[in-house]
C-alpha positions as CSV (number, residue, x, y, z in Angstrom):
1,X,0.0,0.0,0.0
2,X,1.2,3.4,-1.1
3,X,1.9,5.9,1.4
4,X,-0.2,8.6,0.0
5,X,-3.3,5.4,0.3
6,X,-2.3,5.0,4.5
7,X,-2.3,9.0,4.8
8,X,-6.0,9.2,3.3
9,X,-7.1,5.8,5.5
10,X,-5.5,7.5,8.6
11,X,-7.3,10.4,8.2
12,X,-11.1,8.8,7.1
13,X,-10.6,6.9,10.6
14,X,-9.7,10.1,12.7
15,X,-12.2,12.1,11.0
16,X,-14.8,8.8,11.8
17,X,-13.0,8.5,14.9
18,X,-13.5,12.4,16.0
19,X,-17.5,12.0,14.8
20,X,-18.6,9.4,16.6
21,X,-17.1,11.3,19.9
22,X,-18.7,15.0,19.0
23,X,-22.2,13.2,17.9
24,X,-24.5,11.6,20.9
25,X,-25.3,7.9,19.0
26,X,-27.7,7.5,21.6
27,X,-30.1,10.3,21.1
28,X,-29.8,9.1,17.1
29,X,-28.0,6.8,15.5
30,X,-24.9,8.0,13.5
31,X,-25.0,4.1,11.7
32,X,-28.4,2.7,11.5
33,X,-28.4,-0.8,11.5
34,X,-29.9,-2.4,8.4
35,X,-30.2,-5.9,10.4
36,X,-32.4,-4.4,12.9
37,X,-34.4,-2.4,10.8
38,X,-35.6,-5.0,8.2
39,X,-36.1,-7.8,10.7
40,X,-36.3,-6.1,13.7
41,X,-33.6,-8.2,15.6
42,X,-30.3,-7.1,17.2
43,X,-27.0,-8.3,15.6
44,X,-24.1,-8.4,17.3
45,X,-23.1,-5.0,16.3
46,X,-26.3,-3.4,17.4
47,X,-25.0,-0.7,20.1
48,X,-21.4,-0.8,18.9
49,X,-21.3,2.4,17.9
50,X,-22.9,3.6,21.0
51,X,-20.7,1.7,23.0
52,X,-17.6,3.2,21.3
53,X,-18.8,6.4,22.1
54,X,-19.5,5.7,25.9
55,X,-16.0,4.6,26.2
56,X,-14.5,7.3,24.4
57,X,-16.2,9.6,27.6
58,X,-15.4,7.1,30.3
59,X,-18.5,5.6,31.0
60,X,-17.7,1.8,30.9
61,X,-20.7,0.5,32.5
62,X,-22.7,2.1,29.8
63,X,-20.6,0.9,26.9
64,X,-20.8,-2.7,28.6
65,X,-24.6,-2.2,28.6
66,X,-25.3,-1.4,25.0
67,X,-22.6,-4.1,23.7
68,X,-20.5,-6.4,25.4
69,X,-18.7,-7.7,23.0
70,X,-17.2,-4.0,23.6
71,X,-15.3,-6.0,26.1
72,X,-15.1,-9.3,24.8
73,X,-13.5,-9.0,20.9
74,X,-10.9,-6.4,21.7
75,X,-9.0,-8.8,24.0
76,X,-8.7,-11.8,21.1
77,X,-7.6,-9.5,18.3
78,X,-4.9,-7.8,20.2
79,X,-4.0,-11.6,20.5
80,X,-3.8,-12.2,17.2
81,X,-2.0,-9.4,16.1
82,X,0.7,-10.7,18.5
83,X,0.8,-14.0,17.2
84,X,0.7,-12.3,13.5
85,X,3.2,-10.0,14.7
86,X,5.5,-12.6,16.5
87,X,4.8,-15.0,13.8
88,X,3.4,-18.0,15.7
89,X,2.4,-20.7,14.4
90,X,-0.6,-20.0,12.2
91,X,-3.1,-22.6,13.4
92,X,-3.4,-20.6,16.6
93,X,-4.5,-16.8,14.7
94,X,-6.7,-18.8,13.1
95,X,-8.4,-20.4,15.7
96,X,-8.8,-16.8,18.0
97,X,-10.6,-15.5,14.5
98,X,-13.0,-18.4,14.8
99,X,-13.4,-18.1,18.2
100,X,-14.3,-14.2,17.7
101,X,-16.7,-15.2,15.1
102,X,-18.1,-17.8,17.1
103,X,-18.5,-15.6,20.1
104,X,-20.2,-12.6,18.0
105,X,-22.5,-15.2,16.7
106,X,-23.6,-17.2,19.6
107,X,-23.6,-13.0,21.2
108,X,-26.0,-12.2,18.0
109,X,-28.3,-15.2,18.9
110,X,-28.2,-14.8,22.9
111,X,-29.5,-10.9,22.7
112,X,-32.5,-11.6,20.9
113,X,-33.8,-14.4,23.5
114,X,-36.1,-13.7,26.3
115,X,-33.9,-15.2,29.1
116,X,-30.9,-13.1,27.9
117,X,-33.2,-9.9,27.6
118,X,-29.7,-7.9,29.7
119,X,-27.8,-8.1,26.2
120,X,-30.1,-6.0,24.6
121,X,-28.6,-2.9,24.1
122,X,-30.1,-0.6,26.9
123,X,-29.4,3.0,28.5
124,X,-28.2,3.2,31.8
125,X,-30.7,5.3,33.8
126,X,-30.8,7.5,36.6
127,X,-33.1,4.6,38.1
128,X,-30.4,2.0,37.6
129,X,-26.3,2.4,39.1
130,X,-26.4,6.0,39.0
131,X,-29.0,5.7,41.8
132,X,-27.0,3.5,43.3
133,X,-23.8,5.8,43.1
134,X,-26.2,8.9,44.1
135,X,-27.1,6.7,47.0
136,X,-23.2,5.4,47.7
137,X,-22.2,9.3,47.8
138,X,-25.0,10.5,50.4
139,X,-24.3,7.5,52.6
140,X,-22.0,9.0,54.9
141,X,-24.3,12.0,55.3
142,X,-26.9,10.1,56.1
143,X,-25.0,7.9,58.4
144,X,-23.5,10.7,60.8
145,X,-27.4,12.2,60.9
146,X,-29.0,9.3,61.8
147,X,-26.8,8.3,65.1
148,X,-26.5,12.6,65.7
């Protein structure tokens, strides 16, 4: 690849890169998903963007809730590229690949069943952990007035 070809890749991905963190994916989306608009199911990239964006402000918990594999898929591939990198043996990229794709599709399946209704991308409320946090902060307060 040329290096005028990296330069212009480089810069799509910081200008992609710089829009998904200006933009609020969760009041819109910035990427619809085609999958979930024609059958109405989540793939395993539903929330991804979302998520990206989340962690991009430091809110983890809320990345983790609108896609785990957030979490999950960045760990094998930085795997892979050191056993591409280090020049491993060969079987053992190709078997993290398969086990990313395996995970992402089992992921894709799990989110759209009742039991596993937690995978479903969702928006951490004030309701939810920042209640909890809210209620974590005010603790000592409330501690020191109740035996004063």
């Amino acid at each position: 690849m040329s290096q005028l070809k990296k330069i212009i890749i480089a810069i799509i991905l910081f200008l992609l890169i710089f829009y998904v963190y200006i933009g609020d994916p969760a009041k819109g989306p910035i990427l619809p998903c085609v999958f979930n608009k024609v059958t109405g199911l989540y793939c395993p990239g539903c929330g991804m963007t979302r998520a990206v964006h989340s962690i991009m402000h430091f809110k983890f918990y809320q990345a983790i809730r609108y896609n785990a594999l957030v979490v999950l898929i960045p760990p094998l591939l930085i795997i892979y590229y050191l056993l591409i990198m280090f020049k491993w043996d060969s079987k053992y990229s190709k078997a993290i690949i398969y086990l990313a794709i395996a995970i992402a599709i089992l992921y894709g399946i799990a989110r759209n069943l009742s039991w596993f209704n937690d995978l479903m991308p969702t928006t951490v409320g004030i309701n939810c952990f920042q209640s909890l946090m809210l209620d974590l902060h005010g603790l000592p307060h409330r501690l020191y007035s109740f035996y004063f």
